[in-house]
Each structure stands twice: as C-alpha cells, then as structure tokens.
C-alpha positions as YAML, in Angstrom:
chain: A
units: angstrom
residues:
- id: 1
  name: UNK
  ca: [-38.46, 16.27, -139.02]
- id: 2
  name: UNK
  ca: [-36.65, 13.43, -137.10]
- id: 3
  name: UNK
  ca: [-39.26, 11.65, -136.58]
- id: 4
  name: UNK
  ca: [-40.29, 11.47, -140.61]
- id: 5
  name: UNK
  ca: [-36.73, 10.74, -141.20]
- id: 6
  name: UNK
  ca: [-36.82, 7.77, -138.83]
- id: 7
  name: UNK
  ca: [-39.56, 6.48, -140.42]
- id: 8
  name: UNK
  ca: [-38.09, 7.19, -143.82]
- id: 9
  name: UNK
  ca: [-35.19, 5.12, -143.00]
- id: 10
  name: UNK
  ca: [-37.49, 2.08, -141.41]
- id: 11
  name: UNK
  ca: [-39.14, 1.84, -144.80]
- id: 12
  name: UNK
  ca: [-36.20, 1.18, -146.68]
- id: 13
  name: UNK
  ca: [-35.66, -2.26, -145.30]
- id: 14
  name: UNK
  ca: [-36.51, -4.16, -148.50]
- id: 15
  name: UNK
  ca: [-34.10, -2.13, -150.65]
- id: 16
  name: UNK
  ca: [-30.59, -2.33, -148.39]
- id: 17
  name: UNK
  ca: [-30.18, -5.98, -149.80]
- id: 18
  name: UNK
  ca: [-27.63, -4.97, -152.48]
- id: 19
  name: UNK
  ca: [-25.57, -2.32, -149.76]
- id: 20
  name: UNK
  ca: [-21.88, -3.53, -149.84]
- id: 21
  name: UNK
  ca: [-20.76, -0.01, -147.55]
- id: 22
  name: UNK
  ca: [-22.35, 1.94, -145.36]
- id: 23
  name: UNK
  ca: [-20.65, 5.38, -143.23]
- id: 24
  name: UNK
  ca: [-22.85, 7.06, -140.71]
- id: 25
  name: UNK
  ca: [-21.35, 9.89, -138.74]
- id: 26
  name: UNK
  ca: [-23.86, 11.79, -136.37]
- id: 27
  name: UNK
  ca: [-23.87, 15.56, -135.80]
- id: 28
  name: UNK
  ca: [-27.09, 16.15, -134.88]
- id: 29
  name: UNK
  ca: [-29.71, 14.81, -132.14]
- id: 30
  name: UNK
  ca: [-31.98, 14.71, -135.36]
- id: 31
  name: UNK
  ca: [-30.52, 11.85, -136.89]
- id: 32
  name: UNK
  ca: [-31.10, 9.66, -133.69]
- id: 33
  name: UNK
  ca: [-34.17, 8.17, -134.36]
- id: 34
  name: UNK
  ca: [-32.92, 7.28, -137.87]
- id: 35
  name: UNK
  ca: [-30.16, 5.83, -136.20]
- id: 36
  name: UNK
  ca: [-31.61, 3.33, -134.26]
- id: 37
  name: UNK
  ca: [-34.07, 2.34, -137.03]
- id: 38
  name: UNK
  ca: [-31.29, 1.55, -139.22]
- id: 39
  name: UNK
  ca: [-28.61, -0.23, -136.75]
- id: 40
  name: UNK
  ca: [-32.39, -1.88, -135.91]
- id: 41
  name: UNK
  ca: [-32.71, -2.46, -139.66]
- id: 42
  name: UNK
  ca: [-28.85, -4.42, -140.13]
- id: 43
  name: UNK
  ca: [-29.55, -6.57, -137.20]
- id: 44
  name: UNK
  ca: [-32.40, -8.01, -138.70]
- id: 45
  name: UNK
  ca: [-30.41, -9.18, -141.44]
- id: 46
  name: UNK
  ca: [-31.69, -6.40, -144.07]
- id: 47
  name: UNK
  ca: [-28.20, -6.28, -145.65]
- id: 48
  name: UNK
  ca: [-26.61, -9.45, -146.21]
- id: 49
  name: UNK
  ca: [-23.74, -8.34, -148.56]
- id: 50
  name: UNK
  ca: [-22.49, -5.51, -146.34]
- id: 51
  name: UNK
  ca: [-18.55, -5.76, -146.24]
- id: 52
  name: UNK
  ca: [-17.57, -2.66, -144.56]
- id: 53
  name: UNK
  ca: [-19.65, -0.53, -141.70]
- id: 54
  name: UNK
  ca: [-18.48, 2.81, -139.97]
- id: 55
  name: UNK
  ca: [-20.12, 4.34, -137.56]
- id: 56
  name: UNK
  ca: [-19.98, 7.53, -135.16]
- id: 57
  name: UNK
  ca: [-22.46, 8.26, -132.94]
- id: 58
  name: UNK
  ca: [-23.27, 11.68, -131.15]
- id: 59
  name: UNK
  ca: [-24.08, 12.42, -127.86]
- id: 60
  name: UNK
  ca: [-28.13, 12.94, -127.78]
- id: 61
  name: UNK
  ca: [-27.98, 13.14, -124.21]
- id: 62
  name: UNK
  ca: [-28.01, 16.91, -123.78]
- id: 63
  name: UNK
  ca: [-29.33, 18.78, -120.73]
- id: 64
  name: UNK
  ca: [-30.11, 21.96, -123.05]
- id: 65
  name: UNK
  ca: [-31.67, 19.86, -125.35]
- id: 66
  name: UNK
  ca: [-35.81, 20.44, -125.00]
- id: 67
  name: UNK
  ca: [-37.17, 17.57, -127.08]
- id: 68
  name: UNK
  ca: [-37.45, 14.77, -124.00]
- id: 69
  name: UNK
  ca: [-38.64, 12.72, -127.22]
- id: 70
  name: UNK
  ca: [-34.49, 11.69, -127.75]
- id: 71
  name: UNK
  ca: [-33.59, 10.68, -124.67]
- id: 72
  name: UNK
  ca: [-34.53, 7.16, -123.76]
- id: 73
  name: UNK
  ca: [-35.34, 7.01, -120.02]
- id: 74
  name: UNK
  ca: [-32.88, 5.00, -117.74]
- id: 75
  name: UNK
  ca: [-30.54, 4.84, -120.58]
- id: 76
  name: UNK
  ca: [-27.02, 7.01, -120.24]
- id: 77
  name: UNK
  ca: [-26.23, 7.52, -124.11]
- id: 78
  name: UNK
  ca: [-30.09, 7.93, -125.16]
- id: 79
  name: UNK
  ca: [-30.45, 6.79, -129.02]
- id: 80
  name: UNK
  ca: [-26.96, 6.01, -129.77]
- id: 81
  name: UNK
  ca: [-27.20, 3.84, -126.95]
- id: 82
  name: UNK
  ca: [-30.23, 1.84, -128.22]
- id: 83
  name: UNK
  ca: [-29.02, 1.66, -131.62]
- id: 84
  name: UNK
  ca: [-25.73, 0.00, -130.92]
- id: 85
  name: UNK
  ca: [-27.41, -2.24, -128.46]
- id: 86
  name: UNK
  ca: [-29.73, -3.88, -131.28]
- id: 87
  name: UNK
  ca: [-26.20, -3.63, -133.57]
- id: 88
  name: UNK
  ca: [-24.53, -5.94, -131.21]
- id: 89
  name: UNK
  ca: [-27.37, -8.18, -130.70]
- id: 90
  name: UNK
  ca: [-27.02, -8.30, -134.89]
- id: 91
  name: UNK
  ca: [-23.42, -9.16, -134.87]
- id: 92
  name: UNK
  ca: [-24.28, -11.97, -131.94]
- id: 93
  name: UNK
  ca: [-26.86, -13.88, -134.48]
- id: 94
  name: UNK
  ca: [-24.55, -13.67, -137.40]
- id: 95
  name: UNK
  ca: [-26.62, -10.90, -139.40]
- id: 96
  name: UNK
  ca: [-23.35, -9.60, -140.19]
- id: 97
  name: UNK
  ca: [-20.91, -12.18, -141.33]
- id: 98
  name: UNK
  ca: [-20.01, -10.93, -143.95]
- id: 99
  name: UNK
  ca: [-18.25, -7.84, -142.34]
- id: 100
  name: UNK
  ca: [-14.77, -7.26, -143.87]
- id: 101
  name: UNK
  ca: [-14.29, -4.02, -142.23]
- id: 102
  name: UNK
  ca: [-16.28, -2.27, -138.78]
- id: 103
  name: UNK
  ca: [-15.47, 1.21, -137.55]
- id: 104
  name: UNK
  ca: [-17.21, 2.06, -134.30]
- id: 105
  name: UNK
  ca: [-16.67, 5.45, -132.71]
- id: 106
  name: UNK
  ca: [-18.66, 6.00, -129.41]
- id: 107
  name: UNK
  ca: [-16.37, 8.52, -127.51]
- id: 108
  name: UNK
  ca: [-19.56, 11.56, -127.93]
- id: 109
  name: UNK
  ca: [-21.76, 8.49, -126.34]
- id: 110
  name: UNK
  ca: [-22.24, 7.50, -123.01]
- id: 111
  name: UNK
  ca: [-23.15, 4.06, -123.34]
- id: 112
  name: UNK
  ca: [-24.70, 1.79, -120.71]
- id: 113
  name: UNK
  ca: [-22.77, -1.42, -118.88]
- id: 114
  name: UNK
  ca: [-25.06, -3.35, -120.74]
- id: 115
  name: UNK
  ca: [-24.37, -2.29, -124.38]
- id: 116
  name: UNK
  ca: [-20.66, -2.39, -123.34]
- id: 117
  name: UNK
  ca: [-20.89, -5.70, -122.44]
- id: 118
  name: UNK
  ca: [-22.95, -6.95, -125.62]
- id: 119
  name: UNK
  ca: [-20.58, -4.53, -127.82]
- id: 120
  name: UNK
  ca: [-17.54, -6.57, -126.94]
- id: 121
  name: UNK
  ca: [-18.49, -9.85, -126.95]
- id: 122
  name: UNK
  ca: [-19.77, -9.65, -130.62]
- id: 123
  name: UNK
  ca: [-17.38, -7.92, -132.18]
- id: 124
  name: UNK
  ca: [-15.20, -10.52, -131.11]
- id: 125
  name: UNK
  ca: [-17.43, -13.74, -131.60]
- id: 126
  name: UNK
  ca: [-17.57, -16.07, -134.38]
- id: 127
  name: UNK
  ca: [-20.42, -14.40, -136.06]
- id: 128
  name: UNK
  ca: [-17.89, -12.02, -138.07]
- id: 129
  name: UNK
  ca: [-15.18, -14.29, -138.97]
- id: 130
  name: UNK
  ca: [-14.39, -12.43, -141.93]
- id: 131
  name: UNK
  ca: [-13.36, -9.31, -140.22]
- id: 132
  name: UNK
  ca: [-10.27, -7.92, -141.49]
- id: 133
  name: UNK
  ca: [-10.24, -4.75, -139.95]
- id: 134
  name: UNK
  ca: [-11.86, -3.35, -136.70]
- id: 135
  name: UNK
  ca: [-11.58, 0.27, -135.24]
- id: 136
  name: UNK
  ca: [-13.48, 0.55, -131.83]
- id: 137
  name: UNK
  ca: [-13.38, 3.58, -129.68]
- id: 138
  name: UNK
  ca: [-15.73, 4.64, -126.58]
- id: 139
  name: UNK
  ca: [-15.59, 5.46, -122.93]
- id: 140
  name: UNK
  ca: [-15.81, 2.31, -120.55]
- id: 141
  name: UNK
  ca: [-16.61, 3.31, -116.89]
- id: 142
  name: UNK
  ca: [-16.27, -0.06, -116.10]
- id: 143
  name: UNK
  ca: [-14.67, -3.29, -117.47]
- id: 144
  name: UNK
  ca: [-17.10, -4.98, -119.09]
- id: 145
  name: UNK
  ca: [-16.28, -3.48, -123.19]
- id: 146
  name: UNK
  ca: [-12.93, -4.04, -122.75]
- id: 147
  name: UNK
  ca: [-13.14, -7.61, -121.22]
- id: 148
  name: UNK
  ca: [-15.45, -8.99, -123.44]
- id: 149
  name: UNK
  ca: [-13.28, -8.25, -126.07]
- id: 150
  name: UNK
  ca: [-10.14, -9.65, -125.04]
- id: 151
  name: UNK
  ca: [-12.49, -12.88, -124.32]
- id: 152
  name: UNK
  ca: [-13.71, -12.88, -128.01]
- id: 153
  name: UNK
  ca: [-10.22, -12.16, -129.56]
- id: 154
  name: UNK
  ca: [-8.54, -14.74, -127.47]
- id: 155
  name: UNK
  ca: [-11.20, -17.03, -128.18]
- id: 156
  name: UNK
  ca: [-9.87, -17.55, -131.87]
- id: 157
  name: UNK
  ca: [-12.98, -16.15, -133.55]
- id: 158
  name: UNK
  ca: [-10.99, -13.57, -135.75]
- id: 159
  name: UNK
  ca: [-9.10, -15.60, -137.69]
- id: 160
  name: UNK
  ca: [-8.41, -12.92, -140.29]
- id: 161
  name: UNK
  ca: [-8.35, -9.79, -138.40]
- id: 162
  name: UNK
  ca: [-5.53, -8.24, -139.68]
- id: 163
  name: UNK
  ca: [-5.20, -4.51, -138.33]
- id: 164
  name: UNK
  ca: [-6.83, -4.00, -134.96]
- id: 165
  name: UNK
  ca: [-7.55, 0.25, -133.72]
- id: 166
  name: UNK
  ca: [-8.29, 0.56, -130.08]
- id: 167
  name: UNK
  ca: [-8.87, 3.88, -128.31]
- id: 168
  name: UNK
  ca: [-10.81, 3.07, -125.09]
- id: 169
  name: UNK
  ca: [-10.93, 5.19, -122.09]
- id: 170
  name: UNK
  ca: [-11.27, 3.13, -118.55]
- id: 171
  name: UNK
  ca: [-11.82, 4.18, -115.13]
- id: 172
  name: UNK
  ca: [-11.84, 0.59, -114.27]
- id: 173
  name: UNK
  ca: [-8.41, -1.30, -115.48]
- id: 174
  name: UNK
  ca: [-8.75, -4.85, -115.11]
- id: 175
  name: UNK
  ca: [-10.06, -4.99, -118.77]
- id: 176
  name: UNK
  ca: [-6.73, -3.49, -119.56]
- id: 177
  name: UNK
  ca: [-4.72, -5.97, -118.03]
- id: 178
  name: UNK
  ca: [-7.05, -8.64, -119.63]
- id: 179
  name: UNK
  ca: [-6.40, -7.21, -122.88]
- id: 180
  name: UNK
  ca: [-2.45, -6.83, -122.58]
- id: 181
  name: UNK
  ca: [-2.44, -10.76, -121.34]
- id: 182
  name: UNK
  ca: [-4.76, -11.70, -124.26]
- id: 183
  name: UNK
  ca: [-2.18, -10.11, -127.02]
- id: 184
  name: UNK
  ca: [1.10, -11.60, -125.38]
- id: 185
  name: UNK
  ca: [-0.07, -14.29, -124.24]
- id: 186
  name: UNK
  ca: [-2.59, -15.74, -126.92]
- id: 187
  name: UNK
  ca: [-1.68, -14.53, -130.32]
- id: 188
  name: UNK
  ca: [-2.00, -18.03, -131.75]
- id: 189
  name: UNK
  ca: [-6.21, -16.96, -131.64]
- id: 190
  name: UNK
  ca: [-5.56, -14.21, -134.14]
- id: 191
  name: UNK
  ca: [-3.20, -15.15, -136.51]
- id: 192
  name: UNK
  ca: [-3.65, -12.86, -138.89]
- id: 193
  name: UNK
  ca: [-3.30, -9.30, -137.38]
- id: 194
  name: UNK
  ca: [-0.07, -7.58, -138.20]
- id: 195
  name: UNK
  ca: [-1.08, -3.46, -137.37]
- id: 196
  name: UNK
  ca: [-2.05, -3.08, -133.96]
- id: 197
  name: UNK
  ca: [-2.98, 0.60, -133.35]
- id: 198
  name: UNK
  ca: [-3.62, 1.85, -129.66]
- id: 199
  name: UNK
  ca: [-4.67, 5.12, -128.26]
- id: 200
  name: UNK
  ca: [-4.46, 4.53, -123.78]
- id: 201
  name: UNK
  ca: [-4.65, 6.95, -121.16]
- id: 202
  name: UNK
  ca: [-1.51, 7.74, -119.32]
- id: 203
  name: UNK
  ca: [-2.52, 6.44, -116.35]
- id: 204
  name: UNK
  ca: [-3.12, 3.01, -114.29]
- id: 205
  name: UNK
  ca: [-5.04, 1.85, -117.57]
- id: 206
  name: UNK
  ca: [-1.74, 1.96, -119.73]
- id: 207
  name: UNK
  ca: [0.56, 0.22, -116.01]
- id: 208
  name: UNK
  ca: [-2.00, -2.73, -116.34]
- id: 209
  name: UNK
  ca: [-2.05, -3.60, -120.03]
- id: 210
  name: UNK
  ca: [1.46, -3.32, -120.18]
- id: 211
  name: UNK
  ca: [1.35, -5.31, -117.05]
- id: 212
  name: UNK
  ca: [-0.69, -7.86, -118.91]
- id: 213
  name: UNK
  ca: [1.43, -7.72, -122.32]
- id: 214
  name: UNK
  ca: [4.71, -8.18, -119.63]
- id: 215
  name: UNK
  ca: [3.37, -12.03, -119.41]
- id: 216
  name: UNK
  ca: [4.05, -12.63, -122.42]
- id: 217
  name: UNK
  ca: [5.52, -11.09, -125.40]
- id: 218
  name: UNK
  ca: [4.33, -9.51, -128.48]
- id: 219
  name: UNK
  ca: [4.93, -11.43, -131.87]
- id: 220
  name: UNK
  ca: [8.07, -9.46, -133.41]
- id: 221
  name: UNK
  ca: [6.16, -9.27, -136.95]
- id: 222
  name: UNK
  ca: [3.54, -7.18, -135.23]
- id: 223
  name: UNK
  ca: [3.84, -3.38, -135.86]
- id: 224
  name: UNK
  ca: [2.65, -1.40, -132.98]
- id: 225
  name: UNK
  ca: [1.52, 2.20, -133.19]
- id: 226
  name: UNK
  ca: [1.23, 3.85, -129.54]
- id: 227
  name: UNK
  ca: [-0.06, 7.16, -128.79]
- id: 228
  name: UNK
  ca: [-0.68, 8.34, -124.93]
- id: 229
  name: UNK
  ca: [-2.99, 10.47, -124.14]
- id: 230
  name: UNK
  ca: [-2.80, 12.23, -120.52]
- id: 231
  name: UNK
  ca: [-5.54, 12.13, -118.27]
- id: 232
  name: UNK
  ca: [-5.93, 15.71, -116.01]
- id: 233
  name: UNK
  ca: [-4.86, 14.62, -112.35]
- id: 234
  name: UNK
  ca: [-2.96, 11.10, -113.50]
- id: 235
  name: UNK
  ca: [0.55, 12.36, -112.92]
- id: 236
  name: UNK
  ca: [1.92, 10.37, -110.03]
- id: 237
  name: UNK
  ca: [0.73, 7.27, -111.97]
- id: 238
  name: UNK
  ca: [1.39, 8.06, -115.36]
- id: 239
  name: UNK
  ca: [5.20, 8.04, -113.61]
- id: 240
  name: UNK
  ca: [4.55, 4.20, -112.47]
- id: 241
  name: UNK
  ca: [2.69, 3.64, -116.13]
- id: 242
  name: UNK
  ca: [5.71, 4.73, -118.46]
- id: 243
  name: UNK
  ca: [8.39, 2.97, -116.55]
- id: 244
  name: UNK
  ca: [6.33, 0.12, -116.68]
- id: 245
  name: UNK
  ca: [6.13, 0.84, -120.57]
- id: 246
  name: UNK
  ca: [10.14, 1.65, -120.73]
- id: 247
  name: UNK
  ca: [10.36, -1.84, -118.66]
- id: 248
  name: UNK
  ca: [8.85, -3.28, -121.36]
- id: 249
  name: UNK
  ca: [10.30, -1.71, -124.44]
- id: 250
  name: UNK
  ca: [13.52, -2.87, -122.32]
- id: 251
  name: UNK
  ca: [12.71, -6.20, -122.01]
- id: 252
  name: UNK
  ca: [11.59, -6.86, -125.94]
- id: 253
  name: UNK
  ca: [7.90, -7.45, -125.05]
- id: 254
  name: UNK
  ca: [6.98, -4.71, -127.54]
- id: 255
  name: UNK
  ca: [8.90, -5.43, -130.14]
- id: 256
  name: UNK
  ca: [7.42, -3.75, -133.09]
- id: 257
  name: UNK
  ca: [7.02, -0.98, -131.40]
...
C-alpha cells in the first residue's frame, strides 16, 4: 500500500502547478515513501506558486518495525530524512521562492549532520526572500542546523521575515551562542521580524544563546515569547543558565521580553 501511494504521489507532478498551500503531517511509516516523492517532487520546481508549506515528519526509524523497505541504510531518520534532504537542496536552487510561510517540524525525526547542515543554510539563503514566517523545530546533536541558520539570517537574506518560531534541542551549544550573537548583534539583516518565538532547553544551550544575545541587545520593538523546557539531569546548569537569563532581563538585552 505505501509503495502504490508513493507512486501515486510521483505521478502527480504535472498537476501541483496551481498548489498555493500544502500541510503534511505524518503518523504513519506508510506515508514515507510518499513523502520523499513529494518533498522530491517541490524541489524540482513542480509547484511554482506555493506560498505556504508545513510539514511534520514521523519517526520511520522503528526497531519493531518489520518492513526493512523504510529504513534507508546509513541514514539516522530513514525517509523523513531523505525527503527533507532533497527539500533543502529545493530551497538552495530557488524552487521555492515564492514561500511566504514554511513550517518544519522534525522533533519525531532523527535527522543526519548532513541534512542539518543543508536544512539551515537554505532556509536562511536568498532563495526564499519572500519568507514571512518560518517555524523550524528538530533535534540537533551537533551544531551544524543551528549554525547554518544564524549564518543565513545574519547574512540579510530574509528581508521580510517577520515572525521567526524556533524550538531546537542541542547537545552541542556553540550554534546557540551563534544564534544569540546573530539576533543582538545583527538585526539590521532582518529588518522585518517583530515576533520572535523560542522554545530552549534549560540547560548550557539556553547560558550560551543568552551569552550570545548579552553582546548585543535585542531591538526593543521585538516581542519575545520564551518558554524553557527542562532537560532530565541539567539542574546544576540550568542554575548557571537562568541567572545568565535574569542577567540579561536585568541588563535590558531582552527587552520585549
């Protein structure tokens, strides 16, 4: 059955030319092949007019799971994995410019270094500089999502992102610092965004962004939703991580807070 739906959804290339919207949210491993045909499908430019794309992927890499046919050898988030891989190689080549609006939830997905990497760098490149609103949230073992997005934004490819939603999980924290520096210190790049929403472990991850934003200062007209999220075993450094937070709050770096 997935596989007929896959191939169901690879035949529809020639008619997704008028699609303005398009919402995918994943339950099942069954959808995965579909998944990658169609993320396969946008990247080759098979719907110029899209304005607004949301997408949540599930987990297909499941130990229980029997049919070896979804999981994509030497790849950590199987599927989903491939499919947002050829989705930011799509964004990179400017087969989706005309995004207004791009939702990416990852969290159920272990995704590799590579599709990190190639994840942040095009949702902050100049190949979407219509974007208005972006939403991204996944798991990032390493730096490499994190800091290629705080390259693109401070680049001043997003001209008119307005209202930015981050909820990414780090083991690694460097791309958090990276990412605090970028807002303080280079909001000039991004004119435009007034709603900055952020979801950060309570941890070393939220002592180095607001490390990072302490460089600088966040615009006052920027309004600043924060929600912490504890992390099992992170209380001697979510201690260090909120007074850095308080020092900030203190200090008016976070004004809209």
């Amino acid at each position: 059955a997935s596989e007929a739906l896959a191939h169901a959804v690879a035949s529809c290339r020639d008619h997704l030319s008028q699609l303005t919207e398009l919402k995918w949210q994943e339950r099942s491993p069954c959808f995965s092949q579909s998944f990658v045909k169609l993320m396969q499908n946008l990247a080759g430019g098979a719907a110029p007019l899209l304005r607004l794309l949301e997408v949540v992927t599930h987990d297909d890499d499941d130990p229980d799971d029997d049919d070896d046919d979804l999981i994509v050898d030497n790849d950590p988030g199987g599927r989903a994995d491939e499919g947002l891989h050829a989705l930011a190689e799509g964004l990179s080549e400017g087969k989706l410019s005309g995004l207004e609006g791009l939702s990416l939830d990852c969290r159920s997905s272990h995704l590799s270094v590579s599709t990190l990497s190639a994840l942040g760098g095009a949702v902050g490149s100049v190949s979407v500089p219509s974007l208005q609103k972006l939403e991204l949230k996944w798991y990032d073992d390493g730096n490499d999502g994190l800091r290629g997005f705080s390259e693109g934004l401070g680049s001043g490819r997003l001209p008119c992102l307005r209202h930015l939603c981050l909820n990414v999980c780090c083991d690694e924290v460097e791309g958090c610092r990276a990412f605090g520096r970028v807002l303080s210190t280079q909001s000039d790049r991004f004119p435009s965004l007034r709603v900055l929403q952020l979801e950060w472990d309570h941890d070393n991850a939220l002592l180095c962004l607001c490390e990072g934003i302490s460089e600088g200062s966040l615009p006052q007209f920027l309004k600043v939703d924060l929600t912490l999220c504890e992390k099992e075993g992170a209380e001697e450094r979510g201690d260090s991580s909120v007074s850095a937070l308080a020092g900030g709050i203190r200090g008016g770096k976070i004004a809209g807070l």
